[in-house]
C-alpha positions in Angstrom: 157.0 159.4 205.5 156.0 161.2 208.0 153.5 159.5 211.2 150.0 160.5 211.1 149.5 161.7 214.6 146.0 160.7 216.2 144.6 161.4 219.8 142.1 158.7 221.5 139.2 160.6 222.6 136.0 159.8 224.8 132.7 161.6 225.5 131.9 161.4 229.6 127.9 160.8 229.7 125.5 158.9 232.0 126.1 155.8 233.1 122.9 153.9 231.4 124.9 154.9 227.7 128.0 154.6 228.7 128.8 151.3 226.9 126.8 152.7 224.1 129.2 155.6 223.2 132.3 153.7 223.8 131.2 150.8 221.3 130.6 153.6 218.3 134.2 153.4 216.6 134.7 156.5 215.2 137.8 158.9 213.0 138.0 162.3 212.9 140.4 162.8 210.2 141.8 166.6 209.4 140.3 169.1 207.4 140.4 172.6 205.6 138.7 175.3 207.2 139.4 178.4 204.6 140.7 181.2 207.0 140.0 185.0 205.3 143.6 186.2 204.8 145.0 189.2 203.4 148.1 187.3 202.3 148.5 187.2 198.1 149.7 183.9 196.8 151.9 183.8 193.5 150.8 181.3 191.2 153.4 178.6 191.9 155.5 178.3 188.6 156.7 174.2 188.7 158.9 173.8 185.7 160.6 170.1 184.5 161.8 168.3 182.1 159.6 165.3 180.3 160.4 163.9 176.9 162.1 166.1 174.9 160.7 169.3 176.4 160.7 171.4 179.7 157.4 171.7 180.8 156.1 174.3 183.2 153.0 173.9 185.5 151.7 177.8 186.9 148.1 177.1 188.5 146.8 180.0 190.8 145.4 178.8 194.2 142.4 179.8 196.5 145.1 181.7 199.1 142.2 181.1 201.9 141.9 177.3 201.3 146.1 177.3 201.2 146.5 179.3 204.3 143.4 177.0 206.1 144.6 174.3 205.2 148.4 175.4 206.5 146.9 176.2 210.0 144.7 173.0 209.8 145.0 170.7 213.3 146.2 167.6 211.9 145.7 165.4 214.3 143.0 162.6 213.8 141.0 162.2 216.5 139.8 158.4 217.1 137.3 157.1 219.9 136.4 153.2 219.7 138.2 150.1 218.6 139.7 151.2 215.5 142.6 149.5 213.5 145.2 151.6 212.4 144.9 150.5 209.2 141.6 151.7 209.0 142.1 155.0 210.2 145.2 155.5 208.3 143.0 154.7 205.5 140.6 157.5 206.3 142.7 160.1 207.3 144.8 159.8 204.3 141.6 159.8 201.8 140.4 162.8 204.1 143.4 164.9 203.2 143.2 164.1 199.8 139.7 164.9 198.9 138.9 167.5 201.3 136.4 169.3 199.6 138.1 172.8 199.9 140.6 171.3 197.5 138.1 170.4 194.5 138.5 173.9 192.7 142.5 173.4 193.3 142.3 170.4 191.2 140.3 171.4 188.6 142.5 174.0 187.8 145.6 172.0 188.0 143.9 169.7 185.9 143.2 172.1 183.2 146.6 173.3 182.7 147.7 169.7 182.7 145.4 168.9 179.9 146.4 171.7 178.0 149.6 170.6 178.4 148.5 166.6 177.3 146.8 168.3 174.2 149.3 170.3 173.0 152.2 167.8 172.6 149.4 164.8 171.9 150.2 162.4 174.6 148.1 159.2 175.1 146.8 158.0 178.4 149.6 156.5 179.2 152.1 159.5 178.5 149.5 161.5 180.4 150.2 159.2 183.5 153.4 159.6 183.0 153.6 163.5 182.6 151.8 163.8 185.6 153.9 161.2 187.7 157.0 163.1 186.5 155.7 166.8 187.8 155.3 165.4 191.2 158.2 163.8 191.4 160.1 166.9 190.4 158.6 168.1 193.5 161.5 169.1 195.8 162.3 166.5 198.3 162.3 168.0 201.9 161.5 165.7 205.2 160.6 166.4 208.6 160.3 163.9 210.8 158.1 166.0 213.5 155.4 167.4 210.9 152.5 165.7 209.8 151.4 165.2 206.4 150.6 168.0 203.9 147.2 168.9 202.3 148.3 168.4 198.5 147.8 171.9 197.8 150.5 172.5 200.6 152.9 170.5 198.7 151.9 172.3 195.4 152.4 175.6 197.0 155.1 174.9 199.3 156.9 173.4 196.1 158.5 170.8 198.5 157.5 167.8 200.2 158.5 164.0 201.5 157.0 160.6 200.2 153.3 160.9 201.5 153.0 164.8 200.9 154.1 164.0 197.5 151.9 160.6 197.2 148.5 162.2 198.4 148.8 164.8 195.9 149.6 162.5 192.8 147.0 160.2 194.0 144.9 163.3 193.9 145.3 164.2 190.4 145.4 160.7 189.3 142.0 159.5 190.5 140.7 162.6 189.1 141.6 161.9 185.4 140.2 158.3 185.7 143.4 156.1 186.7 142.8 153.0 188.7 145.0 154.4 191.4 146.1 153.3 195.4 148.3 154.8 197.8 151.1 152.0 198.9 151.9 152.7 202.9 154.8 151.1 204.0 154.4 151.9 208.0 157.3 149.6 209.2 159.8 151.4 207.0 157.9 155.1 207.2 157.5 155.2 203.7 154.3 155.9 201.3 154.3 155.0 197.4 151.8 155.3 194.8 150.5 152.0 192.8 148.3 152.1 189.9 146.8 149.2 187.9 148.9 147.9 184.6 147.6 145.0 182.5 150.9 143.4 182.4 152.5 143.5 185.7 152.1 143.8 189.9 154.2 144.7 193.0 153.5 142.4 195.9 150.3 140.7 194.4 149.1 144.7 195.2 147.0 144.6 192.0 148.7 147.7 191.2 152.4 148.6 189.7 154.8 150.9 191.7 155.8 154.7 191.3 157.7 156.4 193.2 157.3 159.7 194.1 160.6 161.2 195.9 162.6 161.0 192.9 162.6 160.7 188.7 161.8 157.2 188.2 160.0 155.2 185.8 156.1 154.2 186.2 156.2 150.7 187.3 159.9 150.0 188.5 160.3 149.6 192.1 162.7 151.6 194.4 165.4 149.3 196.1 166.6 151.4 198.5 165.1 154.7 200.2 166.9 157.6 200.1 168.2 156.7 204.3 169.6 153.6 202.8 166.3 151.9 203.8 165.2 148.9 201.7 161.5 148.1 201.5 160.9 144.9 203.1 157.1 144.9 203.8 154.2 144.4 202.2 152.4 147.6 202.1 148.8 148.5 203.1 146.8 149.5 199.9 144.7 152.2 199.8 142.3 152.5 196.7 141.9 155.9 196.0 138.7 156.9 193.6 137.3 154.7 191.5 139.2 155.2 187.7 139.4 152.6 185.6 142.4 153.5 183.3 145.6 151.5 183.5 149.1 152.1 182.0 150.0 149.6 179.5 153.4 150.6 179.0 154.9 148.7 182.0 156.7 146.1 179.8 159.1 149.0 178.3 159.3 150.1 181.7 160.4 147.2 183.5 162.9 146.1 180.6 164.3 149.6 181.3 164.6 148.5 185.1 166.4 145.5 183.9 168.8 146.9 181.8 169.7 148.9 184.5 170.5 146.3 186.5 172.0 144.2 184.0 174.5 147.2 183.0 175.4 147.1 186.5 176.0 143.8 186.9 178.2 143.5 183.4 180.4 147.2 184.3 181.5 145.1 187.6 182.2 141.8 186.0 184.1 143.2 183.2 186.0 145.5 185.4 186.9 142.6 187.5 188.4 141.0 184.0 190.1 144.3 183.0 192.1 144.6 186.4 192.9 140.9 186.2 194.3 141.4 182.8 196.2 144.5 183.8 197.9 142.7 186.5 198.8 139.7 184.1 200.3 142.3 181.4 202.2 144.1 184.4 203.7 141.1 184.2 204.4 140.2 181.5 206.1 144.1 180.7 208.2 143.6 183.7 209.5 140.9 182.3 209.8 142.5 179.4 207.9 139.6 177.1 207.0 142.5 174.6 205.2 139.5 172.3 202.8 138.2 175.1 202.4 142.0 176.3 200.9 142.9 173.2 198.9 139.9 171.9 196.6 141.0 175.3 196.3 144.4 174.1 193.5 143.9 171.6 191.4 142.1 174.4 192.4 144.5 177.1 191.0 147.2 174.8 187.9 145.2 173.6 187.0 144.8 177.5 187.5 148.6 178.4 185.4 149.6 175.4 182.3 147.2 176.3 182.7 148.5 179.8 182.2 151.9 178.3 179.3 151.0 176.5 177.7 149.5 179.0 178.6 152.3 182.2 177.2 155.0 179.2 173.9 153.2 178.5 173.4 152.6 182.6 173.7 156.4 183.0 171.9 157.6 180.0 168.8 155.3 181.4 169.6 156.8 184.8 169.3 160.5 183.9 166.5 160.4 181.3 163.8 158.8 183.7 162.1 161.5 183.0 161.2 160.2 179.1 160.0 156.2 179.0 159.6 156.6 175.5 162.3 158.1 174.2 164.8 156.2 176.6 163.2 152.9 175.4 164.2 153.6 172.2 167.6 154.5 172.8 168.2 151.6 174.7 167.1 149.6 172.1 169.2 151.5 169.3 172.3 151.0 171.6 172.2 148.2 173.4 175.6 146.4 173.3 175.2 143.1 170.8 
């Protein structure tokens, strides 16, 4: 995540109103200016994979709003005692839903309902198809840029954890979600929580997803990309006021488990298999062909639930792009 940069400002007047001025707290938070350009903007084409299918995502954009918004100050300007919290809060909400953006939306919307329609998804698959086009976003961080308008990170077809946040919170809280952004300052890192009946990060109110990466809709990142782990408790940020929740979190989070699980049983029975090894190393050294090969059936039992398990942990690992499907095939496979 990259800082929100802000400049203090005050306004030199009179004396008699001086104190007057100075106790008005106020945020200037960026915004779009649409610039006339000359410049043509190709529809971006954002294709991905989700369920069973590739989808692709090709949405023309306003090339003024794109190019004003790309030569936007984005600096937020602050006078007054403000928290940064608070103007955190409003710059981010600012960028957001700047109104030059509104049309950008409704268009991306469209073709993302289209999409919904076509293949019959429920709410929660809708979430989930939306989640997973942002996330298929490429990843691309630098440190000395602000944050991106979302329809720079549309465009651009690139962008770190809060370019890629503010523009799923965008389209989120525009089909109705009850959705927040999660800002983790102390470890520059932004997140996206929305509200599941079954489940909550941090007492949030609100599940996880991440945006950098493929992950499923409610299972918390670990560790960052830097080898960062998230440590704090992260400053929510309600954005619009949907009321839909995902109610698939319970598949989701047994996914996350299994995950772990698989883990945790590839080291411990690779831990058995090299033990055993060493003990029938022996035993063929000393040429004790009788003890050699009573271990063999074991031996082979170990490696083969090692292999079931290490396959299961990767399938889950490269199809986070397909809850339901994944869910099922865990199920269908898991070793008994």
């Amino acid at each position: 995540m990259k800082y929100v940069v802000f400049t203090l400002f005050l306004i030199g007047i009179v004396v008699v109103s001086a104190n007057l001025i100075i106790n008005q707290n106020t945020v200037v938070p960026p915004h779009i200016e649409p610039q006339e350009t000359n410049i043509s903007i190709p529809a971006p084409v954002h294709s991905f994979p989700f369920e069973q299918v590739i989808i692709s995502v090709t949405s023309p954009v306003d090339p003024s709003v794109y190019v004003g918004a790309k030569v936007a100050d984005k600096e937020t300007l602050i006078r007054g005692n403000v928290s940064e919290d608070a103007w955190l809060e409003t710059t981010y909400l600012s960028m957001i839903d700047d109104p030059s953006q509104e049309q950008f939306y409704t268009d991306l919307i469209r073709d993302l309902r289209v999409i919904r329609d076509e293949h019959g998804l429920n709410d929660d698959e809708y979430l989930e198809l939306i989640a997973v086009f942002v996330q298929s976003v490429r990843y691309e961080t630098t440190s000395e840029s602000p944050p991106k308008f979302p329809i720079e990170t549309y465009v651009d077809k690139s962008g770190d954890c809060d370019d890629k946040s503010l523009l799923l919170a965008g389209l989120l809280s525009r089909e109705g979600y009850n959705v927040s952004l999660l800002s983790f300052t102390p470890e520059s890192h932004m997140a996206i929580g929305v509200a599941c009946p079954d489940d909550e990060y941090r007492q949030t109110g609100y599940v996880f997803i991440e945006t950098t990466n493929l992950s499923f809709v409610g299972v918390p990142t670990d560790s960052l990309r830097e080898g960062v782990t998230l440590y704090s408790d992260p400053q929510v940020i309600p954005v619009g006021n949907g009321t839909k929740t995902f109610g698939s979190c319970k598949e989701s989070l047994y996914l996350g488990s299994i995950i772990k699980t698989s883990e945790m049983n590839v080291k411990d029975l690779t831990i058995r298999i090299d033990s055993l090894k060493a003990e029938m190393d022996g035993y063929y050294v000393q040429r004790d062909a009788q003890k050699y090969n009573q271990q063999v059936p074991l031996y082979n039992d170990l490696q083969r639930q090692r292999m079931q398990y290490a396959e299961l942990h990767n399938y889950i690992l490269n199809h986070q792009y397909d809850r339901k499907g994944t869910y099922q095939h865990v199920k269908n496979n898991i070793p008994g």
